[in-house]
Rosetta silent file (secondary structure, phi, psi, omega in degrees, C-alpha in Angstrom):
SEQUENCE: XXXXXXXXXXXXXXXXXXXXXXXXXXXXXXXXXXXXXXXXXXXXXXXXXXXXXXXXXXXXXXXXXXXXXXXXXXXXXXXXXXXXXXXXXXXXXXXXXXXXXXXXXXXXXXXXXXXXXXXXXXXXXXXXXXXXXXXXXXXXX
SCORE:     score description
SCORE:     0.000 S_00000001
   1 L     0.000  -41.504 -179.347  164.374  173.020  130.112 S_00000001
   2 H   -78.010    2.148  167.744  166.849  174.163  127.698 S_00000001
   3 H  -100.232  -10.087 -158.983  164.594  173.713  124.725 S_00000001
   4 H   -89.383  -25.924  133.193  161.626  175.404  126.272 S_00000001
   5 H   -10.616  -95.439  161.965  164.454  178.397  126.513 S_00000001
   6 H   -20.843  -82.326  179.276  165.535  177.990  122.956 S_00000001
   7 H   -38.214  -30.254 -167.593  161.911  178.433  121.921 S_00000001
   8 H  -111.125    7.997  168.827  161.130  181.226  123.831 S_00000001
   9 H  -104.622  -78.283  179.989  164.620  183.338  122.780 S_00000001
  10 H    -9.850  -73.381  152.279  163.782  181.764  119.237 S_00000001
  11 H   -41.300  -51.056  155.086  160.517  183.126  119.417 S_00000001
  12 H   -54.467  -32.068  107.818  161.141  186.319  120.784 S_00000001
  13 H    -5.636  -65.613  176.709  163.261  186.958  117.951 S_00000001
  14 H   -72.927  -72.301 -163.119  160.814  186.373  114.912 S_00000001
  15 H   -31.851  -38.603 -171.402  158.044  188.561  117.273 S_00000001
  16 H   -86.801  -74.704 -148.898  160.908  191.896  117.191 S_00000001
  17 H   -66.158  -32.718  178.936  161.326  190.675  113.314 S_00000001
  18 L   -92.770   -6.444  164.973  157.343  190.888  112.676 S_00000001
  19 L   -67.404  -56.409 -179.135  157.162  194.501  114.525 S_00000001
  20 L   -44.764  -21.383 -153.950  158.830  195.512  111.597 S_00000001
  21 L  -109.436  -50.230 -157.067  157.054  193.918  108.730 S_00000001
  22 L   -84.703  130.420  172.744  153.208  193.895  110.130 S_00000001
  23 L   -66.935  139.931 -168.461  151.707  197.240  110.881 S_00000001
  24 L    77.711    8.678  162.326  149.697  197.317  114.331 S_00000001
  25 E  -116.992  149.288  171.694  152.330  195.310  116.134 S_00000001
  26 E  -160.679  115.291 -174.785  154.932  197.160  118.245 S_00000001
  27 L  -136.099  124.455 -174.968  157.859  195.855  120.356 S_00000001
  28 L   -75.749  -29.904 -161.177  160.300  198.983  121.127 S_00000001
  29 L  -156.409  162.507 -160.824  163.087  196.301  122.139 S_00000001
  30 H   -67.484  -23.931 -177.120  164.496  192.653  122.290 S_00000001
  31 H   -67.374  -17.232  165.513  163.570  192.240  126.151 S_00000001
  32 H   -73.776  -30.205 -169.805  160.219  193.230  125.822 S_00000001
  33 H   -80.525  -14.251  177.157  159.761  190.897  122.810 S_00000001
  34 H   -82.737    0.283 -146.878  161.381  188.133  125.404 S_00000001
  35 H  -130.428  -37.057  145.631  159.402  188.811  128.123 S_00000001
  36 H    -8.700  -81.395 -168.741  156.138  188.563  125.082 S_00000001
  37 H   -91.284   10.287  153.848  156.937  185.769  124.192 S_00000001
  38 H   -53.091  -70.427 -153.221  157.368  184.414  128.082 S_00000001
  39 H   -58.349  -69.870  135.007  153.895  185.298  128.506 S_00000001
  40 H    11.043  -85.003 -175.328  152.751  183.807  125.110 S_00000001
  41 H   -65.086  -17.242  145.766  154.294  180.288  125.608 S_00000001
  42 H   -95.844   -1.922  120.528  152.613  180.268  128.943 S_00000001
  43 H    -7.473  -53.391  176.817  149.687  181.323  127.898 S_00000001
  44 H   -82.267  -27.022 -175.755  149.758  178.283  125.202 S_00000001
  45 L   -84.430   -9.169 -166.783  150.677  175.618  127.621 S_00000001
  46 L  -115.380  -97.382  177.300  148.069  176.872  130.341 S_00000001
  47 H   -30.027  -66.137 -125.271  144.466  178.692  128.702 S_00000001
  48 H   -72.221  -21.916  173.283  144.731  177.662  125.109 S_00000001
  49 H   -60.083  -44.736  177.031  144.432  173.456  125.983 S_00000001
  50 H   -56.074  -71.366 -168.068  141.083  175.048  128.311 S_00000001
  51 H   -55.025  -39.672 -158.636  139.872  176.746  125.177 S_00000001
  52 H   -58.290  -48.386  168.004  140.630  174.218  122.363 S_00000001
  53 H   -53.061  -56.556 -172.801  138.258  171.990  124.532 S_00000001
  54 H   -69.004   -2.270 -167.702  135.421  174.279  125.290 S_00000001
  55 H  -112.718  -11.876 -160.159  135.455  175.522  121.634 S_00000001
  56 H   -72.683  -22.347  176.822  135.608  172.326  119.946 S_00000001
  57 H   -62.838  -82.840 -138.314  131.852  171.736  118.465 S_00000001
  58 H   -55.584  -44.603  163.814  132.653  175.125  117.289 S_00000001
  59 H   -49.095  -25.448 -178.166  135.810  174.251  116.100 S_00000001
  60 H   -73.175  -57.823  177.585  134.438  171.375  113.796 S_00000001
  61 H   -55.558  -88.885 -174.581  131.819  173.084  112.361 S_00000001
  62 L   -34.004  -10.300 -167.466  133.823  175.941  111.124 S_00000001
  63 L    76.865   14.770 -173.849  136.394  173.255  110.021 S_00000001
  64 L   102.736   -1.100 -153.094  139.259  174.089  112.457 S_00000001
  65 L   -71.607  -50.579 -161.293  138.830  178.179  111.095 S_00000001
  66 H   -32.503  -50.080 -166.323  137.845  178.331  115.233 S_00000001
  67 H   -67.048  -28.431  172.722  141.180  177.503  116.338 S_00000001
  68 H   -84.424   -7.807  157.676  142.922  180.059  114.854 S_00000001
  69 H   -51.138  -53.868 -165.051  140.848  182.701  116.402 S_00000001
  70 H   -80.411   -6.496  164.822  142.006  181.392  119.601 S_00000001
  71 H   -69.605  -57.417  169.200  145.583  181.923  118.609 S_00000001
  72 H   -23.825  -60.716 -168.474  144.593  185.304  117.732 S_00000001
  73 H   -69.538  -71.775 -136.886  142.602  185.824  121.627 S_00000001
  74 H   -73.848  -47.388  166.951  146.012  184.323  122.880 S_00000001
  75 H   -36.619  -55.338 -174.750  148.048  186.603  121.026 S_00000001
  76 H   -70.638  -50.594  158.166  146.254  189.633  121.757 S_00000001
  77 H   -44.376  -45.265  167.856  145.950  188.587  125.784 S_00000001
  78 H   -60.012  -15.434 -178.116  149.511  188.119  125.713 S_00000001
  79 H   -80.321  -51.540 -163.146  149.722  192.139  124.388 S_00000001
  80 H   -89.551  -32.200 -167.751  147.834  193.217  127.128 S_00000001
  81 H   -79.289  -36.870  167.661  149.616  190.824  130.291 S_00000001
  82 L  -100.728  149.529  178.423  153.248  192.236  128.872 S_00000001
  83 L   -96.672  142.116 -171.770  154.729  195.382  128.960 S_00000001
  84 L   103.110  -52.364  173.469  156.178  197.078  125.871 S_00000001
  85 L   -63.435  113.820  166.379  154.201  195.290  123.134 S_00000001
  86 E   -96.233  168.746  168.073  151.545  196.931  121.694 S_00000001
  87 E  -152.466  119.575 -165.631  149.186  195.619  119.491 S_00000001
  88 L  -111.945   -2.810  174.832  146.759  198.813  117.969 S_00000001
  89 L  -116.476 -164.717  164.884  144.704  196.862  114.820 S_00000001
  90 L   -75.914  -52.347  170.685  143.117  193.844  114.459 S_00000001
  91 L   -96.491   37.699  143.671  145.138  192.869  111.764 S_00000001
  92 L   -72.897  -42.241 -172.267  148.169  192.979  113.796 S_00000001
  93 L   -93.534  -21.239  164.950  147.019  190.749  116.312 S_00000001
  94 L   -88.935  -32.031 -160.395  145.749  187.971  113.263 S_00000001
  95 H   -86.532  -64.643 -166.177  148.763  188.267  111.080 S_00000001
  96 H   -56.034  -19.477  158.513  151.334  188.461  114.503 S_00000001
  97 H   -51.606  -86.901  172.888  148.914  185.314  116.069 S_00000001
  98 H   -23.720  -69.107 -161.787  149.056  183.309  112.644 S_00000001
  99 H   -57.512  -36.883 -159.900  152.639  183.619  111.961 S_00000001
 100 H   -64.786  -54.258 -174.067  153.514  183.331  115.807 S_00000001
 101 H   -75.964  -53.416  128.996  151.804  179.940  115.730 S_00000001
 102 H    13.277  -84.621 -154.359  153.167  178.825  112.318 S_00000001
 103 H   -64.620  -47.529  163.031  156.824  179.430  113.859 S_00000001
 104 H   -17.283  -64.915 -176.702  155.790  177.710  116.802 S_00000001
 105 H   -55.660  -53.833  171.168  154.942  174.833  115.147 S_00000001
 106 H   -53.017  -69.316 -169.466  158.076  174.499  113.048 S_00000001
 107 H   -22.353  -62.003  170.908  159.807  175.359  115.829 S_00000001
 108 H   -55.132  -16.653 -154.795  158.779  172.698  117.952 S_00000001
 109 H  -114.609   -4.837  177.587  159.131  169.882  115.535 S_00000001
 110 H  -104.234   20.816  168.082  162.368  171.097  114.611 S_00000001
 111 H  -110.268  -44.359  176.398  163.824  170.767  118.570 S_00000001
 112 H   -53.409  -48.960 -177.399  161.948  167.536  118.437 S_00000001
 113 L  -113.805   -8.329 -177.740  163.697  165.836  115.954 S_00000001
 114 L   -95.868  -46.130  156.442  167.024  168.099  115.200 S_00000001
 115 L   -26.209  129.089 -174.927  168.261  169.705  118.163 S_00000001
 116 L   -90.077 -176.061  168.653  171.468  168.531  119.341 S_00000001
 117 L    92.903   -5.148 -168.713  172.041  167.549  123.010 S_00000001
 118 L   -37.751  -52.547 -169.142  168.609  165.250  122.881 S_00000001
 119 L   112.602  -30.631  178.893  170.622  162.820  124.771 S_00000001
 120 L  -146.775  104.374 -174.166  169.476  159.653  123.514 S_00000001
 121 L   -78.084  157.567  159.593  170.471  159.121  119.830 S_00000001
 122 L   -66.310  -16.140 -176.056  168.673  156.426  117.404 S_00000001
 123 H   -79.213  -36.595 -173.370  172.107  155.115  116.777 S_00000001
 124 H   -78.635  -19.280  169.726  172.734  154.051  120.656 S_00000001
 125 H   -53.688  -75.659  174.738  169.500  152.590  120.865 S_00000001
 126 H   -20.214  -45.806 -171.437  169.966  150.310  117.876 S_00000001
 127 H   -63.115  -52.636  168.373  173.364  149.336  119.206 S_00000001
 128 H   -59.004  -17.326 -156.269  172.109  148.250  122.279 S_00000001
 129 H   -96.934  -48.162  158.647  168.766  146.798  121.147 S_00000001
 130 H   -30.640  -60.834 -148.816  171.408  144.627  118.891 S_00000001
 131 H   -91.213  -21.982  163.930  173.249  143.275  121.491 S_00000001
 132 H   -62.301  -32.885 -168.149  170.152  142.362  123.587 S_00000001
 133 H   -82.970  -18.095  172.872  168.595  139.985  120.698 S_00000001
 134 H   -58.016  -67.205  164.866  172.331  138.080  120.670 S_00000001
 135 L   102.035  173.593  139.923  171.613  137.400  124.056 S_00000001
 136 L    -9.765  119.279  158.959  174.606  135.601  126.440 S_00000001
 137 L   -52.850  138.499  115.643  177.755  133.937  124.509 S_00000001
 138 L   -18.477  121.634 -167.314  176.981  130.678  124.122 S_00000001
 139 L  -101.571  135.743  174.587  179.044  127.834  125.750 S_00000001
 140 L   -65.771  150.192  149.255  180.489  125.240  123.337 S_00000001
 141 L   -99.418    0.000    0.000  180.342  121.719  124.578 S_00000001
């Protein structure tokens, strides 16, 4: 729970940092850009698995171009479902989509493997996984 958190304060963060830079995006403040990217990571976890399927011959053909469209649709749907974020071009809603998913992605793989608190380090496996192949002292006779 507390990475899915992270990610979505993380997020929320770059999204207020890309109102600035990309023209056609507009988040007046950080709670609207939190309450964005609420909508936005449920959005990805619920529709965008539905689309990815129903799109995929399309997706192939085009070479995968498809999929990034549908970040785009997810982006923009997320614009309209929260309040305070506008999104007035097109190429607000492609560049803030792209990037959005981009950060995602790092994002994710860098809670996957970096993030402290995981709970169950590679070192304590190993230790234990060690002590199993020893097996039971041995009795001399």
């Amino acid at each position: 729970m507390w990475r899915f958190i992270v990610r979505v304060v993380i997020l929320a963060a770059i999204i207020l940092g890309l109102a600035h830079v990309i023209p056609g995006l507009h988040v007046p403040n950080f709670p609207d850009a939190l309450l964005f990217a609420l909508v936005v990571a449920v959005l990805n976890a619920t529709i965008t698995p539905l689309l990815i399927v129903v799109s995929f011959p399309i997706t192939v053909m085009t070479l995968g171009i498809f999929a990034v469209l549908i970040n785009v649709f997810i982006f923009w749907v997320a614009s309209l479902i929260s309040y305070g974020v506008h999104i007035t071009s097109y190429w607000g809603a492609f560049m803030g989509g792209i990037i959005v998913s981009l950060s995602s992605f790092f994002l994710n793989y860098w809670l996957a493997k970096w993030a402290p608190f995981q709970g169950n380090f590679p070192e304590d496996e190993d230790e234990d996984e060690d002590e199993d192949e020893k097996g039971p002292p041995k009795e001399k006779k």
